[in-house]
Structure formats: structure tokens, C-alpha cells
C-alpha positions, 0 to 999 in steps of 0.5 A, a space after each residue: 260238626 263234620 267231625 261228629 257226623 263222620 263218626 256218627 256215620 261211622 258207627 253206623 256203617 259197623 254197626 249194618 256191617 255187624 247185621 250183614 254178617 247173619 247173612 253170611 257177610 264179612 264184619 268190619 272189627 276194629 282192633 280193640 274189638 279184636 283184641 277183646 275177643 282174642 282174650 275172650 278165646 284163650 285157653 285158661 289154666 284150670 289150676 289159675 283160670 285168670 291167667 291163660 294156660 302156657 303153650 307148652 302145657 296142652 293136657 296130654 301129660 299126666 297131672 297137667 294142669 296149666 300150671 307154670 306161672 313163671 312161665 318156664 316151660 317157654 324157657 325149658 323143654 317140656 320133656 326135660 321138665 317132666 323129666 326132673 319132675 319125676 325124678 324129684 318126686 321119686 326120690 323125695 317119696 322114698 326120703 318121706 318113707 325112710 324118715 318115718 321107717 328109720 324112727 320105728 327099725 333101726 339097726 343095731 346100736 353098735 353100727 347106728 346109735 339109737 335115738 338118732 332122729 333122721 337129720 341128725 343121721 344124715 351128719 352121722 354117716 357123712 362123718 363115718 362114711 355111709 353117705 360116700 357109699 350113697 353117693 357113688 351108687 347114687 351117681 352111678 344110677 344117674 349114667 343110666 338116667 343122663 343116657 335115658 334123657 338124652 334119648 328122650 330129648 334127642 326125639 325118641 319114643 320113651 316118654 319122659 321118666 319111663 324106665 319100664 319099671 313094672 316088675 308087677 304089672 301095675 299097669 298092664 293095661 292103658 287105663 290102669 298106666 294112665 291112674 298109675 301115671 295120675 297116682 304117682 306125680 299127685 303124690 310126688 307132688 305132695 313128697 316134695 313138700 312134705 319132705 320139706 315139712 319133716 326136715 324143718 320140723 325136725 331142725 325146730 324141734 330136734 324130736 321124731 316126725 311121728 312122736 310129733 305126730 302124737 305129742 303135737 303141743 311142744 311144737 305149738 311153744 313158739 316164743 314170738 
């Protein structure tokens, strides 16, 4: 019976401390209630609006939408993050356009056999030398880009991925730069997967990226 006052009294304590509070006094919360509010309070993910946003992921950064579900921007540096990021979707955006340019101008058949999809090609140079070529020119690119991300990590001005590379003028004005920013990593983020989409098409079916995108059937002859 004491026990049930107690607690009766209790609640009713809290309960006038949580009235007093309009008039400017402190209010007495238990943990639980803290705890509710504290989730009440987080800062959501626009991409995951059931998870809280990650630190690190605070909006200034173009395309940023809150979206780290394995948590790997509290592991990795943001900077080094971007860094990759940007690098992956360049590159796989001139991958998506030379799949494409390859089907429709090729070089004479003396040099290059013609009707040679893009995966097979790639085998093709590896055994006549073309992608050795590539590959020293690629890694002699990559000195100037470690040097470039060392400076940016080490705590430099230059924001990650900026080479100033605007011969012309794009983005001669911060409003432009920032729809430039948004326009790149959107449509990277789109190369990245639709490489993948090229590649495993073309493994399948052993036909062009556009003849497929023209005769689409054949690629529906699944055998389950």
C-alpha cells in the first residue's frame, strides 16, 4: 500500500514539475523520457528517413544525401571518401561512352578486328599490348592524383576531386559550379551502375549494348 502511494506521489510530483515548466521552471525527466526525446531530435537521412543521418554526412557536399548505411564515413575520412567517389564516376562515365562509341567507330580492321564487342576487346589488347599502353599512361595520371589527395587530406584548401579542370568556363560562377557539382556525382553515380549493366549484358548475351537496345527479345530467352 506505501508502495503504491510512493509512486502515486511520485507521478504526481513530475507531472506539477512538468506544469511549472511554463512558467519558466526546470522540469524533473526521467531517462526513458530523455532517451525518447533524444530520438525524437536526430538528424534523419533524407535518402533513409528510419535511420539517423551519419556525422560526417552534414549536406555541404554536393549530392549529399545522408546516405552511408554501413556506417563508413565514421571509419574513412569524408575527404578520402569523395575523393574515390569521384574518381569511380569519372572514369566509369568514359567507360559507358566508350562502350557505346566503340559499336558505331572502329578502327581499321588491319589494327582492330571488326565486330569485336567492348568485353571481348578488352582480351584483345591485353594479348596484343594496347592495354600496357593504358595502363603505364594510366599510372603515371595516378602520381599527380595520390599528390593531389595527399594535399587535400593533410588539411589544404583544394576540395576533394578538384583539378580545376574547366578549360570552358562551365562553371565561371558559384551558382553554375554548384549544378555542375550536383550534374556530375548524379550522373557518375548512375555510370557506376550502368557499367556494370554493359559488361554483364554483354558476358550474357555476347551482342552489342545498342543492338540490344534495339532487338531487346533475345536478351528475354532466360532458361530457368
Amino acid at each position: 500500500m506505501m508502495g503504491f502511494v510512493s509512486s502515486f506521489a511520485g507521478s504526481a510530483t513530475l507531472a506539477v514539475r512538468a506544469r511549472s515548466a511554463l512558467a519558466g521552471r526546470a522540469v524533473a525527466v526521467s531517462p526513458s523520457a530523455s532517451a525518447q526525446v533524444a530520438r525524437w531530435s536526430m538528424v534523419q537521412s533524407k535518402a533513409m528517413p528510419f535511420m539517423e543521418a551519419p556525422p560526417a554526412l552534414d549536406g555541404t557536399m554536393a549530392g549529399d544525401v545522408g546516405f552511408d548505411p554501413l556506417n563508413f564515413t565514421s571509419v574513412f575520412d569524408i575527404k578520402w571518401m569523395r575523393e574515390a567517389e569521384l574518381k569511380h564516376c569519372r572514369i566509369t562515365m568514359l567507360a559507358c561512352l566508350g562502350f557505346l562509341v566503340q559499336e558505331t567507330f572502329t578502327l581499321p580492321a588491319s589494327y582492330f578486328p571488326s565486330g569485336t564487342i567492348a568485353v571481348d576487346a578488352h582480351d584483345y589488347f591485353v594479348k596484343t599490348g594496347g592495354m600496357q599502353q593504358l595502363l603505364l599512361w594510366f599510372c603515371f595520371g595516378e602520381v599527380f592524383s595520390l599528390l593531389a589527395t595527399n594535399y587535400t587530406m593533410s588539411g589544404g584548401d583544394r576540395a576533394p576531386g578538384d583539378f580545376s579542370f574547366d578549360p570552358l568556363k562551365f562553371s565561371n560562377t558559384p551558382a553554375k559550379r554548384a549544378r555542375m557539382e550536383l550534374s556530375e556525382i548524379k550522373n557518375g553515380r548512375l555510370a557506376m551502375i550502368a557499367i556494370g549493366g554493359f559488361i554483364h549484358q554483354e558476358w550474357y548475351s555476347h551482342k552489342p549494348v545498342l543492338d540490344l537496345l534495339a532487338h531487346p527479345a533475345p536478351i528475354l530467352n532466360i532458361n530457368m
